[in-house]
C-alpha positions as CSV (number, residue, x, y, z in Angstrom):
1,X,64.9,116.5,167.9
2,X,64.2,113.4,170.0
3,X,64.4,114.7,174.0
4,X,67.2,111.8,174.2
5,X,69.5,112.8,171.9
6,X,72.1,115.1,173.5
7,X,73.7,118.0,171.7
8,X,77.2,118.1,171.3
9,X,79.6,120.8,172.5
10,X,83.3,120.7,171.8
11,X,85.8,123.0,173.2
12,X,83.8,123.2,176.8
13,X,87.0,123.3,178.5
14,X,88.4,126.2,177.2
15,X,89.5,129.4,178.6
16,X,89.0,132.7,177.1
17,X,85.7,133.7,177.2
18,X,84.9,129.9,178.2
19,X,82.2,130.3,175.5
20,X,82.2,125.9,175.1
21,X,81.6,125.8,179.1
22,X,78.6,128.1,179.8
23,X,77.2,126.6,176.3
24,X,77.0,123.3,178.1
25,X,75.6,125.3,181.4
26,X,72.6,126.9,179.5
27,X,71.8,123.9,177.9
28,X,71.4,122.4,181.0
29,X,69.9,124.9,182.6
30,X,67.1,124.4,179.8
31,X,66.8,120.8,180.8
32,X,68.6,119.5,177.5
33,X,70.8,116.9,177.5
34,X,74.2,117.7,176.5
35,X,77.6,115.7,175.7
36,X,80.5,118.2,176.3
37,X,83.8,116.7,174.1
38,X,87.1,117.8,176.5
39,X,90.8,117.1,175.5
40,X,91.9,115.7,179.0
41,X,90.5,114.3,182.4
42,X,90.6,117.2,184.6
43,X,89.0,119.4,186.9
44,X,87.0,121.6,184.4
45,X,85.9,118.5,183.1
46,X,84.4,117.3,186.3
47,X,82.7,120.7,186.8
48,X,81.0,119.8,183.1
49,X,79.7,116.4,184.9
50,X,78.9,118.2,187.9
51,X,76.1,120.2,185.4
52,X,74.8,117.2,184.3
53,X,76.8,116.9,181.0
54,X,77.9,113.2,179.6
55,X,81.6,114.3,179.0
56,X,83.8,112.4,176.3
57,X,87.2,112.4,176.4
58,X,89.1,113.0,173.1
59,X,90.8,114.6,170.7
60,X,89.2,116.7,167.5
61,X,92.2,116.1,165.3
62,X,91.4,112.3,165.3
63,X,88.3,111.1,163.1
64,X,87.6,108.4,165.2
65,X,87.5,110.5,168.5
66,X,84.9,113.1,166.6
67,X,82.6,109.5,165.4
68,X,82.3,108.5,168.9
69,X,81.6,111.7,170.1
70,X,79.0,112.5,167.9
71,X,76.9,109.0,167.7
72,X,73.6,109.9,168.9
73,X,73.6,113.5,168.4
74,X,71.8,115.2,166.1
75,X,73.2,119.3,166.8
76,X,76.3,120.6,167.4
77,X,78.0,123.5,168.4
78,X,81.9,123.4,167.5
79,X,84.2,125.7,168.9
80,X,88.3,125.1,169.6
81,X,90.6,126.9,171.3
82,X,93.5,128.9,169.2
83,X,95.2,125.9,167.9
84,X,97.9,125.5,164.8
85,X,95.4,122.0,164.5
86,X,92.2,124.6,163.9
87,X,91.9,123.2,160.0
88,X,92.3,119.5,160.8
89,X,89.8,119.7,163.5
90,X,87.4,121.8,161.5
91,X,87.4,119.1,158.9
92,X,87.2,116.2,161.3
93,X,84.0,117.3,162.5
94,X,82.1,117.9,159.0
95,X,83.9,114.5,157.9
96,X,82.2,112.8,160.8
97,X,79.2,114.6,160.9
98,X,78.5,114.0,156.9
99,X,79.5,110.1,157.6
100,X,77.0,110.0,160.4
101,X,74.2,111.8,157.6
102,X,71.3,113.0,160.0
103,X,72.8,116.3,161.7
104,X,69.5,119.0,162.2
105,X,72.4,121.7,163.2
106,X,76.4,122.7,163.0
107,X,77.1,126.2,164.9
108,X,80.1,127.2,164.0
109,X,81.9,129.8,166.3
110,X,84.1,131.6,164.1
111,X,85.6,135.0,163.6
112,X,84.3,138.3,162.2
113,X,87.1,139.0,160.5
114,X,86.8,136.3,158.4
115,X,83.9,138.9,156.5
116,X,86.3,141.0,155.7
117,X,88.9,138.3,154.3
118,X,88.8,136.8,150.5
119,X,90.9,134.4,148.6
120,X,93.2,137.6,147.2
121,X,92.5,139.1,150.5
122,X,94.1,137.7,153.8
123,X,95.6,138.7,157.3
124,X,98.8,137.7,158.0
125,X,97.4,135.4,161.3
126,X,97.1,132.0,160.5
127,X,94.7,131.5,163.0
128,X,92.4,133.9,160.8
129,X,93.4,132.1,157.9
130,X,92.4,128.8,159.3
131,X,88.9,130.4,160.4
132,X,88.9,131.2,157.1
133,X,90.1,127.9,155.1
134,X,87.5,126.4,157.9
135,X,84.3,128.1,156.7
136,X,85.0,127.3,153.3
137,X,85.3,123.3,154.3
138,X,81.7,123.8,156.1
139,X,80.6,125.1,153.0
140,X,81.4,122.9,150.6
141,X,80.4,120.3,153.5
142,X,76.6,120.2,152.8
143,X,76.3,120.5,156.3
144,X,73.0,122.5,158.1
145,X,75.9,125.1,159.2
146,X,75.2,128.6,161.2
147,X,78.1,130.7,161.0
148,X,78.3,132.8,164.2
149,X,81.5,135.3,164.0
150,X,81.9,137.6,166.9
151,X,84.4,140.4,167.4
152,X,87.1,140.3,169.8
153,X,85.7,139.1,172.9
154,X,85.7,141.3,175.9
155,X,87.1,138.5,177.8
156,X,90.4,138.6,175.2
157,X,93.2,139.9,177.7
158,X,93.4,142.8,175.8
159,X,90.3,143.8,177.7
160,X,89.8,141.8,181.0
161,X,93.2,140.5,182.2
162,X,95.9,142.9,180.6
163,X,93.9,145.7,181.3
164,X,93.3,145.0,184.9
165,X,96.8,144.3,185.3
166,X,97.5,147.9,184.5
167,X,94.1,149.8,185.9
168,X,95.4,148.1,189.0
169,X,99.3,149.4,188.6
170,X,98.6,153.0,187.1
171,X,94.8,153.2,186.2
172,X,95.7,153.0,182.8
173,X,95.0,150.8,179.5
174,X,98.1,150.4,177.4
175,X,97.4,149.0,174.1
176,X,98.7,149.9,170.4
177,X,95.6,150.1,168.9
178,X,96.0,154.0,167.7
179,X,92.8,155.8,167.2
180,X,91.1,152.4,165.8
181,X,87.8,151.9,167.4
182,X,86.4,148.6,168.5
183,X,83.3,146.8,169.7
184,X,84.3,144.2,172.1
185,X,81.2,141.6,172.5
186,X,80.8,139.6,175.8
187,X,80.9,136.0,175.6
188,X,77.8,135.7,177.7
189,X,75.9,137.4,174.8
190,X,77.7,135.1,172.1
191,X,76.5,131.9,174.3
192,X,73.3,133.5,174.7
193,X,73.1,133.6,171.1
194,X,74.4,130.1,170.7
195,X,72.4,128.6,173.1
196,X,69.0,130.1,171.2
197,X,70.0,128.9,167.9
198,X,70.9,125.4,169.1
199,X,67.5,125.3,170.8
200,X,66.0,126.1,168.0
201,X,67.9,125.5,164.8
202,X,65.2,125.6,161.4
203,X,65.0,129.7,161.2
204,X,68.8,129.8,161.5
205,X,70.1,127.4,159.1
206,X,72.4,128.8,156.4
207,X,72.8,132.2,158.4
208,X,76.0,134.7,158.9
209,X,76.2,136.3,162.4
210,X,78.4,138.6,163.5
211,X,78.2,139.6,166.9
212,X,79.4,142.6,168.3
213,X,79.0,145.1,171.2
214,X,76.7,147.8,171.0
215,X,78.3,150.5,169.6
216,X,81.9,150.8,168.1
217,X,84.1,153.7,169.5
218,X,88.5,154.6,169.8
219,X,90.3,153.2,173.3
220,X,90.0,156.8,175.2
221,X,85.8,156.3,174.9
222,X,86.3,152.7,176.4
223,X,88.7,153.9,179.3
224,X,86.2,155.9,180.0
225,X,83.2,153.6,180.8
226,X,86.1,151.5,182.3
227,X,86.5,154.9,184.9
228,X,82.5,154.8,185.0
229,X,82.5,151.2,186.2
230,X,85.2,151.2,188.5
231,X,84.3,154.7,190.2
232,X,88.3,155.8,189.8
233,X,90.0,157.2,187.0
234,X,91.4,154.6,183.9
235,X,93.1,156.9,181.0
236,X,94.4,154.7,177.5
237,X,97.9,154.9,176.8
238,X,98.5,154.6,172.6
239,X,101.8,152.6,173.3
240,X,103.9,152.5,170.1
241,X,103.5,149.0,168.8
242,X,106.7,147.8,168.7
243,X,107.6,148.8,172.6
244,X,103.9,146.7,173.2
245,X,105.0,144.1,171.7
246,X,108.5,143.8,173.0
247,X,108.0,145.4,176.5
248,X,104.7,143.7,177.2
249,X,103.7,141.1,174.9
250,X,106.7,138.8,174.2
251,X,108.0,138.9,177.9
252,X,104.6,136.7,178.9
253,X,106.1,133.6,176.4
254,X,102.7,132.6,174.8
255,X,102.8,129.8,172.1
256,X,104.3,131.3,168.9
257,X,100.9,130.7,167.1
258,X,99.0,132.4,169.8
259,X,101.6,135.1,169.8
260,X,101.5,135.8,166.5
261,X,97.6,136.0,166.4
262,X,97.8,138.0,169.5
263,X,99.9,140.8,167.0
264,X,97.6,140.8,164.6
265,X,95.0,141.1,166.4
266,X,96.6,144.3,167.7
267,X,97.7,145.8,164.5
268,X,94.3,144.9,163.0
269,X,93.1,147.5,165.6
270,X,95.1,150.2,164.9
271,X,94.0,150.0,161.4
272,X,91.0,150.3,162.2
273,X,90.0,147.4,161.0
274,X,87.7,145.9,164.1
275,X,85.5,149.3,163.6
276,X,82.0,146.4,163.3
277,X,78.9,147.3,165.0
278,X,75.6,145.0,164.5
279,X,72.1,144.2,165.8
280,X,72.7,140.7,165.6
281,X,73.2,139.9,169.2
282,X,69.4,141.6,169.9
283,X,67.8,140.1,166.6
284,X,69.1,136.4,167.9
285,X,68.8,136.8,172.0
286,X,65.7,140.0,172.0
287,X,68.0,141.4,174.1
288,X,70.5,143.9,173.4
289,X,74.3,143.4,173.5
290,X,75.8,144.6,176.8
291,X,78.4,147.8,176.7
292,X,82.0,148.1,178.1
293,X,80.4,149.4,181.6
294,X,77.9,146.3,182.1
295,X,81.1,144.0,181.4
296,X,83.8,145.4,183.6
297,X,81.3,145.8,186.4
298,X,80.9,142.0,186.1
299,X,84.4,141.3,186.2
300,X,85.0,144.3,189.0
301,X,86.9,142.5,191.3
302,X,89.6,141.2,188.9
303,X,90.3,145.1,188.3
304,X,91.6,145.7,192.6
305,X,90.3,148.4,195.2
């Protein structure tokens, strides 16, 4: 890749896990130039300028937004927040990236579900479904795609800000997820991942990823290496999924396509469904994923004396 041409980043201003952001800050911190695509003029997007990013305003829905942003750049990483427009955007970026005709590398960030998902074989989250719908477009794009598809994030608030809301209350994690077991990956270990295959696309193209935590294990073995990192007792409370949802969930009034996700996500879990545990963090990074006790000690101040 020519040193001028920057790689793209969409998504850099989003939230959970804020996977877009520290893309664009290990980039940089590698000395390559970036161009970080944000919705609106604000303060997150000044802190992307502030990193030395170019930062283009604009929307992924809109063809002509995605053309501008993407003259010049030859890689891109493409990542959205949870949006009902997921599709659309999706197929605005291989649209514009197969006009344009010279892109060395797409990264897709995607889902792990979607490997256990089929034409005859859905969830009921159209979010998931739209992950889903989206890979296919990428596929039939001709595009120099890498799929990367973590697990649930440990920066989903079912792990960082739920749960510190109640460790600080009670000590306790109150989920509905059963006896399922999980694998919750850190976003700093998908966006070290990322960041190596964007660096250096060729052995990647054409790959799957799916990125998890180190080991997969049920809620009481996680509030346990909560306890472990926090030094005070943390217990999980199975709550019955219909009080969760009621009680807890639909009281915080989250868009109905988030919400919605958000429940399947949950029920997914107590199905056991998120039971995923891969090497693919160490094969991509030579590092190996970080566990439940290396994450909440990151976060430990979130979680209160």
């Amino acid at each position: 890749m020519a040193d001028e041409a920057p790689i793209l980043v969409t998504g850099a201003a989003g939230r959970v896990g804020s996977i877009g952001r520290m893309v664009v800050e290990r980039l940089r911190e590698r000395g390559l130039a970036v161009r970080a695509l944000v919705h609106r003029e604000d303060a997150r997007a000044e802190a992307l300028r502030a990193m030395g990013a170019e930062v283009v305003i604009g929307d992924l829905t809109r063809t002509e937004d995605v053309a501008r942003a993407l003259a010049g750049c030859r890689r891109v990483y493409f990542g959205m927040s949870v949006s009902e427009q997921y599709l659309e955007a999706t197929t605005a970026v291989a649209a514009a990236a197969r006009a344009q005709g010279d892109l060395e590398v797409l990264v897709n960030i995607s889902q792990m579900t979607v490997s256990q998902m089929s034409l005859t074989d859905q969830t009921d989250s159209p979010q998931q479904r739209q992950h889903w719908l989206a890979e296919r477009v990428l596929e039939w794009s001709g595009l120099p795609v890498v799929e990367v598809r973590p697990t649930v994030l440990f920066e989903n608030p079912f792990f960082l800000a739920w749960a510190a809301e109640s460790i600080r209350r009670d000590g306790t994690i109150r989920l509905p997820f059963g006896a399922g077991r999980t694998s919750p990956v850190a976003a700093r270990d998908v966006v070290d991942a990322v960041t190596v295959i964007l660096t250096d696309p060729a052995p990647h193209i054409g790959r799957i990823y799916e990125l998890t935590g180190p080991r997969s294990q049920d809620m009481r073995a996680i509030a346990a290496q909560y306890a472990a990192a926090l030094h005070r007792p943390v217990t999980y409370v199975d709550v019955p999924f219909e009080q969760w949802r009621d009680q807890e969930l639909r009281p915080r009034n989250l868009p109905e396509h988030l919400r919605h996700h958000i429940e399947v996500m949950a029920s997914l879990h107590a199905a056991n469904r998120y039971d995923r545990s891969t090497c693919d963090v160490e094969s991509i990074t030579g590092h190996p994923a970080a566990d439940i006790v290396q994450d909440v000690a990151r976060h430990v101040a979130e979680f209160g004396p």
